[in-house]
Every structure is written in structure tokens, then in C-alpha cells.
C-alpha positions in Angstrom: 82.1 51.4 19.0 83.7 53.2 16.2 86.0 49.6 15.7 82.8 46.9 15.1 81.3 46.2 11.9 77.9 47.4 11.4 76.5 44.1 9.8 74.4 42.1 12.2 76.2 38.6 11.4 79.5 39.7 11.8 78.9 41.6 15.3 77.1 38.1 16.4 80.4 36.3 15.5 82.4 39.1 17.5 79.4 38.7 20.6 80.0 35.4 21.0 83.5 35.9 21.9 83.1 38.0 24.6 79.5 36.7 25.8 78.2 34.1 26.3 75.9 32.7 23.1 76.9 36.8 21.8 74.1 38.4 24.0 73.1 39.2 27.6 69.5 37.6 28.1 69.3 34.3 26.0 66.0 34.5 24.1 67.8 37.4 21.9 69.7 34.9 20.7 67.2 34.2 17.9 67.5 30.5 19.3 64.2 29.5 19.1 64.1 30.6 15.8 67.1 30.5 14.3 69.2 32.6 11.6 70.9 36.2 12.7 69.9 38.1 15.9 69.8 41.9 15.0 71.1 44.3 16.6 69.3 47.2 17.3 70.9 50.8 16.5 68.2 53.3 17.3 64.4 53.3 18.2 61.8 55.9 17.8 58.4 55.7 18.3 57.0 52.3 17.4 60.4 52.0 15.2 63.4 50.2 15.5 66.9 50.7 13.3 69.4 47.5 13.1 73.0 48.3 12.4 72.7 47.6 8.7 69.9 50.7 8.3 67.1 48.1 8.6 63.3 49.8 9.7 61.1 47.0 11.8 57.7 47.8 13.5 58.5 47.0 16.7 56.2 44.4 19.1 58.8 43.4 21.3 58.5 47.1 23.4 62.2 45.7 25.6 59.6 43.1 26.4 56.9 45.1 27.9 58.3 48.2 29.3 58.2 50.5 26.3 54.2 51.1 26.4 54.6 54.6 25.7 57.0 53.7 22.6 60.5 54.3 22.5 62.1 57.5 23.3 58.8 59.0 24.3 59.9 63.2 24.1 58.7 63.5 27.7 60.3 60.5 29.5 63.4 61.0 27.6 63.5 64.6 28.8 62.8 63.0 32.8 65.9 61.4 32.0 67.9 64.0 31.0 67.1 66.2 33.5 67.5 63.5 36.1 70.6 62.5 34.9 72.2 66.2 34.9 71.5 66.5 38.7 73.6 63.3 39.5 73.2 59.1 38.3 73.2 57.4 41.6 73.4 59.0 45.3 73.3 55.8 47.3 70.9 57.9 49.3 67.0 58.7 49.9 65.6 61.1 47.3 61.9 62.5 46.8 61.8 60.9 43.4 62.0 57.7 45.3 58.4 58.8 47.3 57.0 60.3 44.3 57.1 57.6 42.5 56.2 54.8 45.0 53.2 57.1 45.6 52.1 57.1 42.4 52.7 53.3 42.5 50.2 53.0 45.7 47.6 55.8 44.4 46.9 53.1 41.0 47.6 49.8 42.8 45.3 50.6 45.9 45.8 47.0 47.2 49.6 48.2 47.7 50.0 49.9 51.2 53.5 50.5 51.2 56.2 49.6 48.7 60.1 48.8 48.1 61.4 49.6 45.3 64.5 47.4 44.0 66.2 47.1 40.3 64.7 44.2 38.6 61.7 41.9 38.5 64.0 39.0 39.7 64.9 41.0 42.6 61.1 41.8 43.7 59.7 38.2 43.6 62.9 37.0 45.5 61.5 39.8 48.0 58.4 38.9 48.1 58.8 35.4 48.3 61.7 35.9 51.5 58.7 37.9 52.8 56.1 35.2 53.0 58.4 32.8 54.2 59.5 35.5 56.9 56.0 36.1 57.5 54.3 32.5 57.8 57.5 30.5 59.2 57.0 28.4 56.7 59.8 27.4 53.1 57.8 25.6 50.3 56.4 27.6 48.0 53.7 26.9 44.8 54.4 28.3 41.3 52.9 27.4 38.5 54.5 24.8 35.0 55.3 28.0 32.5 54.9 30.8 34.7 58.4 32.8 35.0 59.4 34.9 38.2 62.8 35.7 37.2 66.1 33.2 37.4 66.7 33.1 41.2 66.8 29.5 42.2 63.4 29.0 43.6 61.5 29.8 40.4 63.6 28.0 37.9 61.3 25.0 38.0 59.6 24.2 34.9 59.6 27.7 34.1 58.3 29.4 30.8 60.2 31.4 28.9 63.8 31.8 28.2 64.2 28.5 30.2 62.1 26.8 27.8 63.3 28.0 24.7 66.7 27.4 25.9 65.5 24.0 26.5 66.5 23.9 30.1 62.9 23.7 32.2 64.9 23.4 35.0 68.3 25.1 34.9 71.8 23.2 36.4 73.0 24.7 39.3 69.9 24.7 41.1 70.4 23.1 44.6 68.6 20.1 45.6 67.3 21.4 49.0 65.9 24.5 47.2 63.6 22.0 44.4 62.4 20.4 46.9 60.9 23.7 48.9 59.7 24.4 45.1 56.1 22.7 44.5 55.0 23.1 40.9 51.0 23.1 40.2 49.3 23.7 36.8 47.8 26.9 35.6 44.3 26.9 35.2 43.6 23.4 37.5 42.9 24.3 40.9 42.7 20.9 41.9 46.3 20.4 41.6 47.0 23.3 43.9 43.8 21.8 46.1 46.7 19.0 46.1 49.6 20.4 46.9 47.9 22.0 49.8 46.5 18.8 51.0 49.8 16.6 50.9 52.3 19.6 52.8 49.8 21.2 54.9 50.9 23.9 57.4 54.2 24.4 55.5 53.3 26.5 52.0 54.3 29.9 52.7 53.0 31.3 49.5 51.1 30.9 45.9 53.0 33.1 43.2 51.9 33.5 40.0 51.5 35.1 36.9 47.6 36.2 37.3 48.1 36.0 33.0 50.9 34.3 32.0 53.0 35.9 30.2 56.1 34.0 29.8 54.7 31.4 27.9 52.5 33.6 25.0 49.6 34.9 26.8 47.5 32.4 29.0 44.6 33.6 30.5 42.9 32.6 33.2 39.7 30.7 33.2 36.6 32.3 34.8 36.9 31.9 38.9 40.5 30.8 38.8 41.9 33.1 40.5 38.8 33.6 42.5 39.4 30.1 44.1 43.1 31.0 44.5 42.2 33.5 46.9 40.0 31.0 48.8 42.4 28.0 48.8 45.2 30.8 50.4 43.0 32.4 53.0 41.8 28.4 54.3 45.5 27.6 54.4 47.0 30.5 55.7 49.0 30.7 52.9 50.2 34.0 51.1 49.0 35.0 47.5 51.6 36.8 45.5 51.0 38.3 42.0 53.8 38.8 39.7 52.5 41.5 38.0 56.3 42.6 36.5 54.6 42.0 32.7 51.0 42.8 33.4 51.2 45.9 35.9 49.8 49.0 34.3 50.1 46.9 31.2 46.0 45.6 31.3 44.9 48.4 33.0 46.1 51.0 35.5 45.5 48.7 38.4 47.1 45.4 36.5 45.8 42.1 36.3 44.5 42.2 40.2 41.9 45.1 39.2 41.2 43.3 35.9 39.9 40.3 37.9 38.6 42.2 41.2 41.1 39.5 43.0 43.7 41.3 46.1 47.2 39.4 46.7 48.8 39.6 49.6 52.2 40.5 47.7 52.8 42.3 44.3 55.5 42.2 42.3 56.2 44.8 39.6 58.9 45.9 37.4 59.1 47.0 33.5 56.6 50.0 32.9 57.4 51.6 36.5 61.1 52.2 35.2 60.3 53.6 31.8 63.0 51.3 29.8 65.4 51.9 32.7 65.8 49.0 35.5 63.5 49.2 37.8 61.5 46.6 40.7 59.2 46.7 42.9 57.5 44.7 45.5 54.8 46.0 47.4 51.5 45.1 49.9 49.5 45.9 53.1 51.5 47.7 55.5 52.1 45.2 58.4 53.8 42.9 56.2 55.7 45.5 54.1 57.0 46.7 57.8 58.3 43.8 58.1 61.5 44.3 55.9 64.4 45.9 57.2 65.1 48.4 58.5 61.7 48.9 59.9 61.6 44.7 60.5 64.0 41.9 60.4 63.4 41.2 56.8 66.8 41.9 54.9 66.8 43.0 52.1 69.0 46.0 49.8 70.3 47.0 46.9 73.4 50.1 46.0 70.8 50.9 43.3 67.4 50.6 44.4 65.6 53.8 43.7 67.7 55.0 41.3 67.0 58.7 40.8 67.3 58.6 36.8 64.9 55.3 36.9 62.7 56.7 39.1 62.4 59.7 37.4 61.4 57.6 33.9 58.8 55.3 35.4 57.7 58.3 37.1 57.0 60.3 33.9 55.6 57.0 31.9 53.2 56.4 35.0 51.8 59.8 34.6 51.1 59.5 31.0 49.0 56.8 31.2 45.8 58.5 31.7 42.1 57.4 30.6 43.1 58.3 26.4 46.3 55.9 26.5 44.5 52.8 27.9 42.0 53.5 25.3 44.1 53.7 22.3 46.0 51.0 23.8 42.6 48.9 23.7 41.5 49.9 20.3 44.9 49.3 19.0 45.0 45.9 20.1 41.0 45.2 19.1 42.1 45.9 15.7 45.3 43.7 15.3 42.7 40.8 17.1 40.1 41.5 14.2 42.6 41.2 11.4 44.8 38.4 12.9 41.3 36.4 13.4 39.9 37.0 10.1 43.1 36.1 7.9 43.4 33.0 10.3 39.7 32.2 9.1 40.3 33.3 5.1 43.5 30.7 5.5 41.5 28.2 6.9 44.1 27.8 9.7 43.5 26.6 13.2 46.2 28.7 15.2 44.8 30.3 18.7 45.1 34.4 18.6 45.2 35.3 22.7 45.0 38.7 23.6 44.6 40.9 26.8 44.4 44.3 26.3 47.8 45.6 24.4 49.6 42.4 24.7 49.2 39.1 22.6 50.4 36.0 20.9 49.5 33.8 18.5 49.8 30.3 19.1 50.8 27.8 16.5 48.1 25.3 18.2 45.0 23.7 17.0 43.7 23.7 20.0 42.8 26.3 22.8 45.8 26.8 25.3 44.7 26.8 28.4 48.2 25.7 30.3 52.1 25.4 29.8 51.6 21.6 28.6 49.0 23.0 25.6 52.2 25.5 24.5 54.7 23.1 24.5 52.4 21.1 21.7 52.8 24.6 19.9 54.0 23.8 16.4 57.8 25.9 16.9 59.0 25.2 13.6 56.0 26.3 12.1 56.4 29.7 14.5 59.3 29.8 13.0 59.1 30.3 9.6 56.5 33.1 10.6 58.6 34.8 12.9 60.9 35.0 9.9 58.3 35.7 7.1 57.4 38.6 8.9 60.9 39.9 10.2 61.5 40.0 6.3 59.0 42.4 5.6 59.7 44.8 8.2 57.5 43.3 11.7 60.0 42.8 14.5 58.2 40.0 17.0 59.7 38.2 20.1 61.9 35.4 18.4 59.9 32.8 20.6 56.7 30.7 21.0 57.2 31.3 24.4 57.0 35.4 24.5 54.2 37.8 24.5 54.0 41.0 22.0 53.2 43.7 22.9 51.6 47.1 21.6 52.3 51.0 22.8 50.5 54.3 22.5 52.8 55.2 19.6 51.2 52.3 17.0 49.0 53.8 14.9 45.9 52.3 12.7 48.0 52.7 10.0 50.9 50.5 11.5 48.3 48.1 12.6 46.9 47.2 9.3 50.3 47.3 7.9 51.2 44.4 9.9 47.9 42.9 9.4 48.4 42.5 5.5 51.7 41.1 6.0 50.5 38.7 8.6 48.7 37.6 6.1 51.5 36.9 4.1 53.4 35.0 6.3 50.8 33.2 7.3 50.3 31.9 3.5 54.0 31.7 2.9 54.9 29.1 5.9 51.6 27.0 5.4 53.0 26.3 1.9 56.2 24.7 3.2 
């Protein structure tokens, strides 16, 4: 790397030759936003470095799975210590158990698990699964909520689809949209609906039990209750993708948040420690159903990777009793100080948060659904996002994107970003 520049606008120009829109995953692309992506150098802690020597207080944790911070001493050294016994065997290893059991011992509605490389790759599981399972194709998803960018779920999906400003990507095959029914969060009645006009042929409900690919919906009281109900009268599957919220709003995820039990989870993020790592998992009958043990397909040269494992392994352990607590009071604070320069502005944005991730919604209005965050005021979001990148608070450049906090912010950190919050917020309403 000794050859590239170390300015962030001149290694964009250089990206964009050799990838497409100069990045790998399109929301870095500042898109949404606009102006220069940066490039990050380093990280530490709840710190990132850009090329040019630039220090941000990170809330973009890699988009969830940094909840420890980065380059947390103890993970890193899993890592190492993994890595110096071998990368990749293409083989079973005891990591592999250790960690699904650790998996199974905080997610007691999961059984049995398979562990796979990416989010993407668990919700394309799960959902071959249920289909496996029932004998039936259609499945229900929900306007805004992402499951990864297999074909199926690209269908009005939240967000790097939306800020990209393709709801529903090209290349998507007819025959697949069609097996694709789309209800809206927070209505049961239009999944009451759905139900009702393709009876006997919906193999499964997946959702984000919080959305989190479009800010941070939550769900209204008995929602998800009356999920539960509508799939158990239809004999129809109930998958959470938990990829963003596992072990991210409490040990057991969103399902032990809400007392609610899926038939299928999907996880991903914080079980690989910053490393790629998947996971789908559920009762034991229908987990036995994949191959080899059923006639399920499914595999993956990488799945259970012994240096992933290893991380999400480590991470797992340390998020004892004391992390979820600081993670909590951590996020109470930012919510207080958000909330009260919002009020001292006299502003009517929407401040959502769930445990240690949030979002502030450039809305005057409550947000209950995807339609209430595309009437987000984006330019608006904007000129925040870039009031506060200025002074040194590194946010998701999207309306669309949850933040999220880690056991290495401190009070200190906190309060730093609430003053300049403040700021920003003053600065934008003035344009």
C-alpha cells in the first residue's frame, strides 16, 4: 500500500477505478450524504484514524459487530492465537462447538445451530429451510426490513437498497417477486391479508423483530405477540433476523426482549467479533433437517472458520451482566442529551433508541414504519451527518442506518458528542 496516497479524496478517485462506486458495500460511499468517504487507517477503542491522521468517535462499530470496541486486547489476542495454529482447515474443529454452544446456552430458543459466513447467507438458510420444511415458496417480509441482497429479500428493502435508491434491485427474476409478499411493519392487518388471499402456500414470516435497516423501528406493544399467533393458525414459520439485534439488546436478542420464540434465527455480526461470521439456528427437528443429517443443502469452504470462531467466541464471553449495563447506561445518557437539545432547539426530530443502538430521525412525526422514514427530511440528515463528521463524530452516512454504542464509550465520550450534537443540530437548522 506503500504506492496510494494517504488523502481520502484522491484514494476515492483511485477506488472508483478498480471498484465499483470506489468501495465494496455501497452505503460507504457517503451517497446518501454526499462529499468524501473516509478511509479508515486504524481503530482503537471507541476511535477511528482516516488516512489523513483524522480522530472520529466512532458510532458506526463495522455496523454493529464491534460492541466490545475495536481491537478489544482479548479478542484480538483469540485472533492471533487462532490464526498462528492455521486460517482455514476446511474441516470440523472444537472451536466450531464451542462456540455454537455458547450460541445455544444465551439463545435458549436455539436447539441446534449452523454456522455459515454472513448474515445473507443465514436468512437464505433459513428461509430454504421453511420452504423445505412446509412445502410451501411465498414468503412475507416486511417494506424496510433488510435480510441481506439474495434475491428474495431485495423487495422494498431498507437500507443500502434505499439509499442507493433502488427499493427493488435489477436483476431480480420475476418468478422469484412474485413468491416475495411484502407486508408493513407494525400493521398486522396487512399480514392478516396476505395470509388470507394465498392461504396454504406462505412458508414463512421473516423479519427484523426491530428494524434496523431503516434507523431503529420498534415494534408496537403485541406486534410481534400477534405475529406468533397469525403463524401458528397458518402453519406458517416465524423467522427472526436477529443478525443486528442478537446479543446487541440483550444476551438473548430481540426474541428475549419481547418474550416472543421464532421458529428460525438468524444471526451474524457480534458472533464473529469483526470477522465474517453467520449463523442460523432453531429447534432440533427442523435444524436436522439440513444436510447432511436431512436433505436440506446447504455449505460453505468457510463456514466455521477457526480464526472467526475464535473472535465471536471471545466477544460472546465478555458480555457478561457489567457490559450490558454500561452498554445501557451509556446509551440512557446519549438519549437524555439528544432529547433535551432537541427540546432547547425547539426541534421536532424523533430520537429512537433500544438499548446501545439508535437513530435520530429527521421526522416530525413518530416513525412507526418504512413509509414514516422515507418522509425523513435526508437533506436535512445531511448537513448533520456532516456538522458532526467535522467535529470529530463518525455516524452511519445514512437516514437509513442505525448507530450504535460499545463497552469502550465512556461518559466522557458521551457528553462530548452530546455538546456537539448540539451544535450541529443549531448549525443545519440555520440553513
Amino acid at each position: 500500500m506503500s504506492d496510494l496516497p494517504q488523502d481520502n479524496a484522491e484514494l476515492h478517485q483511485i477506488a472508483r477505478k478498480v471498484m465499483p462506486g470506489g468501495v465494496n458495500s455501497p452505503v460507504r460511499a457517503f451517497g446518501a450524504v454526499g462529499g468524501t468517504p473516509r478511509f479508515i487507517a486504524r481503530a482503537q477503542g471507541v476511535r477511528v484514524w482516516d488516512v489523513e491522521g483524522r480522530e472520529y468517535i466512532d458510532y458506526v462499530g463495522s455496523w454493529g459487530p464491534c460492541i466490545l470496541g475495536h481491537a478489544h486486547p482479548q479478542v484480538v489476542e483469540a485472533i492471533q492465537a487462532a490464526a498462528a495454529r492455521g486460517s482455514t482447515f476446511g474441516a470440523p474443529t472444537a472451536a466450531e462447538i464451542a462456540l455454537a454452544r455458547r450460541i445455544i446456552e444465551l439463545m435458549p430458543n436455539l436447539e441446534m445451530v449452523r454456522l455459515v459466513s454472513s448474515g445473507t447467507e443465514a436468512t437464505m438458510t433459513a428461509v430454504r429451510l421453511a420452504r423445505a420444511a412446509t412445502g410451501r415458496d411465498r414468503i412475507i417480509k416486511f417494506a424496510g426490513c433488510y435480510h441481506g441482497h439474495a434475491d428474495s429479500f431485495l423487495v422494498k428493502a431498507g437500507s443500502g437498497a434505499a439509499t442507493g435508491g433502488h427499493p427493488t434491485s435489477p436483476g431480480i427474476p420475476r418468478s422469484t417477486v412474485n413468491t416475495t409478499l411484502v407486508a408493513q411493519f407494525n400493521d398486522i392487518a396487512s399480514v392478516t391479508q396476505l395470509l388470507g388471499m394465498f392461504p396454504g402456500s406462505v412458508a414463512a414470516v421473516i423479519i427484523e423483530p426491530i428494524v434496523g435497516n431503516s434507523g431503529v423501528i420498534l415494534p408496537s406493544s403485541g406486534f410481534l405477540q400477534d405475529l406468533r399467533r397469525l403463524c401458528d393458525k397458518a402453519g406458517t414459520l416465524l423467522i427472526f433476523d436477529e443478525v443486528m439485534t442478537g446479543f446487541r439488546v440483550a444476551p438473548g436478542g430481540a426474541q428475549q426482549l419481547y418474550n416472543v420464540r421464532p421458529d428460525l434465527t438468524t444471526l451474524g455480526k457480534i458472533i464473529g467479533g469483526g470477522l465474517p461470521v453467520g449463523a442460523v439456528g432453531g429447534p432440533k427437528a427442523l435444524m436436522e433437517q439440513l444436510a447432511p443429517a436431512g436433505p436440506v443443502y446447504q455449505a460453505g469452504t468457510l463456514s466455521g472458520n477457526p480464526i472467526a470462531t475464535a473472535a465471536g467466541l471471545a466477544t460472546l464471553n465478555l458480555l457478561n451482566d457489567e457490559a450490558y449495563a454500561k452498554l445501557e447506561a451509556c446509551g440512557a445518557q446519549l438519549e437524555a442529551g439528544v432529547r433535551e437539545n432537541l427540546s432547547k432547539l425547539s426541534l421536532p426530530y424523533q430520537f429512537v433508541r433500544v438499548g446501545s443502538m439508535a437513530c435520530l430521525f429527521f421526522a416530525d412525526r413518530p416513525v412507526h414504519d418504512f413509509a414514516d422514514v422515507q418522509r425523513c427530511d435526508q437533506q436535512a440528515f445531511a448537513r448533520y451527518f456532516h456538522g458532526m463528521l467535522e467535529q470529530g463524530i463518525y455516524l452511519p452516512p445514512s437516514q437509513f442506518e442505525a448507530f450504535f454504542l460499545s463497552t469502550a464509550h465512556t461518559e466522557a465520550d458521551i457528553e462530548r458528542t452530546i455538546q456537539i450534537n448540539y451544535d450541529a443540530l443549531q448549525k443545519q437548522r440555520m440553513q
